[in-house]
DRENMI-383107 format. One line per 4 residues: number of its first residue (from 1); their letters; for each residue x, y, z of N, C-alpha, C. Coordinates in Angstrom, 1 decimal, decimal comma, always signed. Layout:
BEGIN
NUM	a	X:Y:Z:X:Y:Z:X:Y:Z  ...
***
This chain:
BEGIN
1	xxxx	+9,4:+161,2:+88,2:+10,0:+162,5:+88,5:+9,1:+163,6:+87,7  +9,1:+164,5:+88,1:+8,7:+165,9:+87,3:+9,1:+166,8:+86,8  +9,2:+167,3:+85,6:+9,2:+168,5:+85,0:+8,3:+169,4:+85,1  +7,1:+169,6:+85,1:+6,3:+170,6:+85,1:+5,6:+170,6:+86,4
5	xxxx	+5,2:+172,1:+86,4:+4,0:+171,9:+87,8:+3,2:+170,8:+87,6  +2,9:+170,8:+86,4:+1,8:+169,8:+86,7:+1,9:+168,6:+87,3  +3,3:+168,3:+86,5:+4,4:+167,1:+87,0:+4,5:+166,9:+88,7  +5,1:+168,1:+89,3:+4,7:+168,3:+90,8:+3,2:+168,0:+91,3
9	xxxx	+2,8:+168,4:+91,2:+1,2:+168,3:+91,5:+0,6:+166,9:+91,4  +1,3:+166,5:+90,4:+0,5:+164,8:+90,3:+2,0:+163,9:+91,6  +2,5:+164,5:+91,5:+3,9:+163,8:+92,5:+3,1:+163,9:+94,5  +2,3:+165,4:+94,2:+1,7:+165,7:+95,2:+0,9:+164,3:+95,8
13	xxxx	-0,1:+164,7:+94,5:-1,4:+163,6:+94,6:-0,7:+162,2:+94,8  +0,1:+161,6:+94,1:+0,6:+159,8:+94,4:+1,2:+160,1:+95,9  +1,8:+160,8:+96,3:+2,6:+161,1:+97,9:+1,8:+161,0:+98,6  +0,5:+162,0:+98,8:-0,2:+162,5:+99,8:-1,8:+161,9:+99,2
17	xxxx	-1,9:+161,0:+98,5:-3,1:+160,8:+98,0:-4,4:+161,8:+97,9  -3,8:+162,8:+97,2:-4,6:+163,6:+96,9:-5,2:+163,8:+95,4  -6,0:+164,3:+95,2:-6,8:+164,6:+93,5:-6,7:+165,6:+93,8  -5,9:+166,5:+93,4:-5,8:+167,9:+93,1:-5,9:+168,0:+91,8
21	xxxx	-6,1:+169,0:+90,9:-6,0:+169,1:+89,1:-5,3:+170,4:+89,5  -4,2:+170,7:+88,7:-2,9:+171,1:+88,0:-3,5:+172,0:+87,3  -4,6:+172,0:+86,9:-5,1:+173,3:+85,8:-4,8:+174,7:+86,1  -4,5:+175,8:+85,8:-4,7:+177,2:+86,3:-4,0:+177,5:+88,0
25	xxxx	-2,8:+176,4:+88,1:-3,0:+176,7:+89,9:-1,1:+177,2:+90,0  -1,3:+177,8:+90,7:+0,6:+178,8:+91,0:+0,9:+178,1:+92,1  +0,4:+177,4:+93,1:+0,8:+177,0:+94,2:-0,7:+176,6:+95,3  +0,1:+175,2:+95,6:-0,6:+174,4:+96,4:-0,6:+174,5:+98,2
29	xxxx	-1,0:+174,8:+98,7:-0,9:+174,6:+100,0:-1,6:+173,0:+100,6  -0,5:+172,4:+101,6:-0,9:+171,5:+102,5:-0,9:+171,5:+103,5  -2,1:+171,0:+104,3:-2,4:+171,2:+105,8:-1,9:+170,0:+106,7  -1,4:+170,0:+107,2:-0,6:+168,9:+107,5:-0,7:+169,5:+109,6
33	xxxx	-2,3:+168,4:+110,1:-2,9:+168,9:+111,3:-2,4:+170,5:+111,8  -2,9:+170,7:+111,1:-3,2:+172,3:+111,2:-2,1:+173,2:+110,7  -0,5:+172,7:+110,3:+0,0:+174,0:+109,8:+0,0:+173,6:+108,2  +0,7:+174,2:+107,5:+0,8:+174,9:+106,3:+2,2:+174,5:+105,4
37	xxxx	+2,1:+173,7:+104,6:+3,4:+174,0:+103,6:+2,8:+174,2:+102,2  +3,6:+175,5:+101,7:+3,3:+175,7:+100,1:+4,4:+175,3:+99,3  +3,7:+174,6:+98,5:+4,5:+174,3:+97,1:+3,9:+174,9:+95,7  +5,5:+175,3:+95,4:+5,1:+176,3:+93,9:+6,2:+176,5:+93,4
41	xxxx	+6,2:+176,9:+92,1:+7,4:+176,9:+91,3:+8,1:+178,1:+91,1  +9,1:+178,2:+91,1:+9,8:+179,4:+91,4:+9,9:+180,6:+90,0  +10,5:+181,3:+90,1:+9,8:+182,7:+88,8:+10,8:+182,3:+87,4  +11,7:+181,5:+87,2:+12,2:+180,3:+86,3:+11,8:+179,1:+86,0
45	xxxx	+10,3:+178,9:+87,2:+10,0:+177,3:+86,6:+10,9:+175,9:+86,7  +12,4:+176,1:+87,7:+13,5:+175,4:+87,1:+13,4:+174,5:+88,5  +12,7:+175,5:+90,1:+12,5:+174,8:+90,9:+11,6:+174,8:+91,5  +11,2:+173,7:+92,6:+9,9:+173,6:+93,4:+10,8:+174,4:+94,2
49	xxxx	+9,8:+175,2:+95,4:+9,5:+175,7:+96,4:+9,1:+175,3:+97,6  +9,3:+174,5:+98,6:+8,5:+174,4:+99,7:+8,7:+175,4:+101,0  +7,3:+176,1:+101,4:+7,3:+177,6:+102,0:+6,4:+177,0:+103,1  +7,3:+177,8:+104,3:+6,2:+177,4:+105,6:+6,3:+178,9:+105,9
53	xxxx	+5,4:+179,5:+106,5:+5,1:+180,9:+107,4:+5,1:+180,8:+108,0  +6,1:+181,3:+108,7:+6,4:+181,1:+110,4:+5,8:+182,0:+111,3  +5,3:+182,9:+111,3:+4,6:+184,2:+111,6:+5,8:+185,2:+112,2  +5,2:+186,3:+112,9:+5,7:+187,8:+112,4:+6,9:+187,1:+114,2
57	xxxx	+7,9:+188,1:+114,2:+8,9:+188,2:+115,1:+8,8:+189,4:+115,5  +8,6:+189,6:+116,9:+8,5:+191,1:+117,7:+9,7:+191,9:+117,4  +9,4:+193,3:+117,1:+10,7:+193,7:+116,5:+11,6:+194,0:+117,7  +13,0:+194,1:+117,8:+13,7:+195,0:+119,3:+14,5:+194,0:+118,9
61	xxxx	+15,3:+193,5:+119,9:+16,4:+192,6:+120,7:+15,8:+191,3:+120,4  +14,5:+190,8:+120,8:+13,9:+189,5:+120,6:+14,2:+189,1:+119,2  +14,0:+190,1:+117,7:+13,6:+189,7:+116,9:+15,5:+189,5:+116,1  +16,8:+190,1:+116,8:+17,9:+189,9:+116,5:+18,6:+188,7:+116,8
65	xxxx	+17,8:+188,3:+118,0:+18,1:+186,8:+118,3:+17,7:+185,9:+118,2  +16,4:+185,7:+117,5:+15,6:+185,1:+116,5:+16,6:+184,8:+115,2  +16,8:+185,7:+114,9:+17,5:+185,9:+113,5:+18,7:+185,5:+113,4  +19,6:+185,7:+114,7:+20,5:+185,0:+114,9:+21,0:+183,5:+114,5
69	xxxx	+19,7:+183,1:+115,5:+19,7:+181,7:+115,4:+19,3:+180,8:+114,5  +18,0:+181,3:+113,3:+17,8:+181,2:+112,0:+19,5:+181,3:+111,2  +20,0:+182,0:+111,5:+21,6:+182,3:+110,5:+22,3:+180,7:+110,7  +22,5:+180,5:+112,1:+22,7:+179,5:+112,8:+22,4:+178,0:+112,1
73	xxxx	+21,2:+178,2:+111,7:+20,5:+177,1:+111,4:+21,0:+176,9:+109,6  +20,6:+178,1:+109,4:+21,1:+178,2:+107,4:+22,8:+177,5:+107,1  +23,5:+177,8:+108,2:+25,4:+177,5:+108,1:+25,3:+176,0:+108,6  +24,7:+175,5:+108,8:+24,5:+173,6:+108,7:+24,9:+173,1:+107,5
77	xxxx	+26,2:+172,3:+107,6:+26,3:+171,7:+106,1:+25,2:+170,9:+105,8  +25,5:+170,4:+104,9:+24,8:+169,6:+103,9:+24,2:+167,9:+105,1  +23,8:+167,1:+105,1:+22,0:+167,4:+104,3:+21,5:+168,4:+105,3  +20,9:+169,7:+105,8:+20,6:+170,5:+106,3:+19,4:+171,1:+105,2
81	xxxx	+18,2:+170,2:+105,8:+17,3:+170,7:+104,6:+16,0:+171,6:+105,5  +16,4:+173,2:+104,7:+15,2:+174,1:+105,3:+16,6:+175,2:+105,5  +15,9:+176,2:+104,6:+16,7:+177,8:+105,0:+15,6:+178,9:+105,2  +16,1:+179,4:+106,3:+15,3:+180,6:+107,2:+15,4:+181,4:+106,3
85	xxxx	+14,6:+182,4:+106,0:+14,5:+184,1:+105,6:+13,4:+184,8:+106,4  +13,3:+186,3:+106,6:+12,8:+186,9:+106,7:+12,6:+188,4:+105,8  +10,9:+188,3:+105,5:+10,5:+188,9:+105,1:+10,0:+190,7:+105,5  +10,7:+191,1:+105,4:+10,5:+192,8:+106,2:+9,4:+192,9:+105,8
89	xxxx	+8,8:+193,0:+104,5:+7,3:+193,8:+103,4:+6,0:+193,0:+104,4  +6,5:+191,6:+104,7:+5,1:+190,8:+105,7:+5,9:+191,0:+106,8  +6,6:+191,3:+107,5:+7,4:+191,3:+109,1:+7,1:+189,3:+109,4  +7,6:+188,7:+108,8:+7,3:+187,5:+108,9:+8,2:+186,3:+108,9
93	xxxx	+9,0:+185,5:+109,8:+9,6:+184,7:+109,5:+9,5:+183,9:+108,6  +10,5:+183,0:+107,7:+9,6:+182,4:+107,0:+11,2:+180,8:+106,4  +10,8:+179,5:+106,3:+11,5:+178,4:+106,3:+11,1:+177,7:+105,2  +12,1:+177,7:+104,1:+11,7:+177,4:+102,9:+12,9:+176,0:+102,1
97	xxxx	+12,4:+174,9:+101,1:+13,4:+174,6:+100,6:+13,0:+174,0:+99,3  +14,3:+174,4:+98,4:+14,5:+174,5:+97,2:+14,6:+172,9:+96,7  +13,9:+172,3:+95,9:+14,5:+171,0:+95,2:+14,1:+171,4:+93,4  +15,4:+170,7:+92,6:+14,8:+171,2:+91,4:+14,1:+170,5:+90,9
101	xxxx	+12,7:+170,7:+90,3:+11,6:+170,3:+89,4:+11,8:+168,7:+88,8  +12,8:+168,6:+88,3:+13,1:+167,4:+87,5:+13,7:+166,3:+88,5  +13,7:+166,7:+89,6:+14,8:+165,6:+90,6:+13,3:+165,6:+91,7  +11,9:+166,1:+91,6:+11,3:+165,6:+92,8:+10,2:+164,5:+92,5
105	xxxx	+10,5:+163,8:+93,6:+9,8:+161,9:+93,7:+9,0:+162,0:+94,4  +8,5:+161,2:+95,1:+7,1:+160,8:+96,2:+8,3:+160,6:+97,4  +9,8:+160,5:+97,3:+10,6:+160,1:+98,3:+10,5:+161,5:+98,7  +11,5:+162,1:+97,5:+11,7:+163,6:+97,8:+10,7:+164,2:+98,8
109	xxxx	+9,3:+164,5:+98,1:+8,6:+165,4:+98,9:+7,9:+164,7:+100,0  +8,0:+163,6:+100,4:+7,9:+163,1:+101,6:+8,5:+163,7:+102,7  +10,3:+163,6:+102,3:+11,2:+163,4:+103,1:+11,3:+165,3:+103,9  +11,2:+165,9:+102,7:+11,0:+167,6:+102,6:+9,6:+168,2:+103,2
113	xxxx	+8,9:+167,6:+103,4:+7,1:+167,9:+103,8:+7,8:+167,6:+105,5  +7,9:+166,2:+105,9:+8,3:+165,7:+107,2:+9,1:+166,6:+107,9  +10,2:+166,7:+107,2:+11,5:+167,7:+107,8:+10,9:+169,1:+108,1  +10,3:+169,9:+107,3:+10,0:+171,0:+106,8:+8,8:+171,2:+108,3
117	xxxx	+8,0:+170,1:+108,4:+7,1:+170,5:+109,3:+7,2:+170,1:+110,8  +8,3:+169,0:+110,9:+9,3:+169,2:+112,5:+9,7:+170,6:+113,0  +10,7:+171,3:+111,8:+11,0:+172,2:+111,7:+9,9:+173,6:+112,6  +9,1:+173,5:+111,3:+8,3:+174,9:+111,3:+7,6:+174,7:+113,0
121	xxxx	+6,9:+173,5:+113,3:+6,3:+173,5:+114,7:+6,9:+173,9:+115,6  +8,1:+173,6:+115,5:+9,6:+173,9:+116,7:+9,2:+175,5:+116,5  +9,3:+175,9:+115,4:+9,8:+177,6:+115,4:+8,6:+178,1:+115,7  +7,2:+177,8:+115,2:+5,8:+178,0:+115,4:+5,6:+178,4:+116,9
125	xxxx	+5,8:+176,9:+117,8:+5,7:+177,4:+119,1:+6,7:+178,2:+119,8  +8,1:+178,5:+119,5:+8,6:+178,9:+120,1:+8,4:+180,5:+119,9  +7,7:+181,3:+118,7:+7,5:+182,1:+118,4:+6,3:+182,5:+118,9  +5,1:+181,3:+119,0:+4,1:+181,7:+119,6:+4,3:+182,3:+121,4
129	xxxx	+5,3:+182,1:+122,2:+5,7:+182,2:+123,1:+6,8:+183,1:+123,5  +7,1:+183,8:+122,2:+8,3:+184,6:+122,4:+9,5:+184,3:+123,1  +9,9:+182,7:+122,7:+11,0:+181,8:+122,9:+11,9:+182,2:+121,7  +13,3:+182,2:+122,3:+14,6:+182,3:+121,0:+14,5:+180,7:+120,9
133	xxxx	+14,6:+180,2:+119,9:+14,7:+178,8:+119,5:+16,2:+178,5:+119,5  +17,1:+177,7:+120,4:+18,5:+177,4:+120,8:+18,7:+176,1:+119,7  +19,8:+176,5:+118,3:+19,7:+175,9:+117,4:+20,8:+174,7:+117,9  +20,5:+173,2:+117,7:+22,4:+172,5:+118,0:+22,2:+172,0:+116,2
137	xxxx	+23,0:+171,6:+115,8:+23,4:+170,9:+114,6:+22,3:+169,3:+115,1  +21,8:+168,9:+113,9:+20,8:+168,1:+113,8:+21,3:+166,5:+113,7  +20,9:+166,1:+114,2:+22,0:+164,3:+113,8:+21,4:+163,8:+112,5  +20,0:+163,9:+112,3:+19,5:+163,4:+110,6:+18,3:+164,5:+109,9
141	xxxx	+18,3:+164,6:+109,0:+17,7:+164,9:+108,5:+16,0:+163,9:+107,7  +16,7:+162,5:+108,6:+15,5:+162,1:+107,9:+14,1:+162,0:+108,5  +13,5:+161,8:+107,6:+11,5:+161,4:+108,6:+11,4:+160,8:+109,7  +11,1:+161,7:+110,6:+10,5:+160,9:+112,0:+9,0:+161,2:+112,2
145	xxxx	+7,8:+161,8:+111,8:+6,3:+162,0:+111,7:+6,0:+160,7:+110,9  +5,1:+160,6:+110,3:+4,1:+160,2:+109,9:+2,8:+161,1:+109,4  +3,2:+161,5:+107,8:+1,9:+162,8:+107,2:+1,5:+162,0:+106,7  +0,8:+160,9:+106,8:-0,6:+160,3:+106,3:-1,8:+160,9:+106,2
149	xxxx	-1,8:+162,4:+106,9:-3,3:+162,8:+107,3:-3,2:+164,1:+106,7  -2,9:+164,5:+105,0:-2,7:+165,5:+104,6:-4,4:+166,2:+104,1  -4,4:+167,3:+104,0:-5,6:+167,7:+103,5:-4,7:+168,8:+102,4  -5,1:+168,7:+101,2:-4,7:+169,8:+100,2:-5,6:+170,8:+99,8
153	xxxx	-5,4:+172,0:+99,7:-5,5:+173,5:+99,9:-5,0:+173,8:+98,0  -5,5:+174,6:+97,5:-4,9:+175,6:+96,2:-5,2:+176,4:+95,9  -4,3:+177,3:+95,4:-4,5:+178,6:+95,0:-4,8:+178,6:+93,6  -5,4:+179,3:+93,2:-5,5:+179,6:+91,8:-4,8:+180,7:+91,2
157	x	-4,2:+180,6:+89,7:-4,2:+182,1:+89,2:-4,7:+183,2:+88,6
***
């Protein structure tokens, strides 16, 4: 388990067989065949972060029914892992989830990377196409991919 970024970051590297170094870095991004999850610790340190960028929502009617169904998706009980926001300052959808620092494993961020990027592709193309994404309640939340084929990305501070 981890306490520190750094602690995440090496949790990274044993999951995703990566050599990343933890030195100087605010948040990791992973490419996972072409999209994007970032991990980073939140402005308390108390949790990881996992952030996908869904990109921007046409604004009008399209972008309330978007948002709709994002709401939709957030009122899913529990395990319902991934809550929508939107950011007005980027105009940008965005699907994010919270695990605390000390509770994440190589299970954890397996299970949270998997989910997270089912997720975001669904919303990806449906946005790329100016599709409302028609939300039903989900039967599991667990891994159906296979991310064997991670490439790691970092930011520095």
């Amino acid at each position: 388990m981890a306490s520190t970024f750094e602690g995440v970051v090496q949790q990274l590297n044993n999951t995703f067989n990566l050599n990343l170094n933890a030195e100087n870095l605010e948040a990791v991004n992973l490419s996972f065949k072409d999209q994007q999850i970032q991990f980073e610790l939140d402005e308390n340190q108390e949790n990881v972060l996992a952030i996908c960028f869904l990109g921007e929502v046409k604004e009008g009617r399209y972008r309330e029914d978007v948002l709709v169904q994002a709401l939709r998706s957030n009122g899913f009980p529990q395990p319902n892992l991934g809550t929508f926001a939107y950011s007005s300052k980027m105009d940008t959808l965005i699907l994010f989830h919270t695990m605390p620092v000390e509770s994440v494993t190589q299970e954890s961020l397996m299970n949270a990377a998997s989910i997270l990027y089912e997720k975001m592709v669904l919303w990806k193309e449906a946005l790329a196409s100016s599709m409302v994404p028609i939300i039903e309640k989900q039967k599991s939340d667990k891994p159906q991919m296979d991310l064997s084929s991670v490439m790691g990305m970092v930011r520095k501070s």
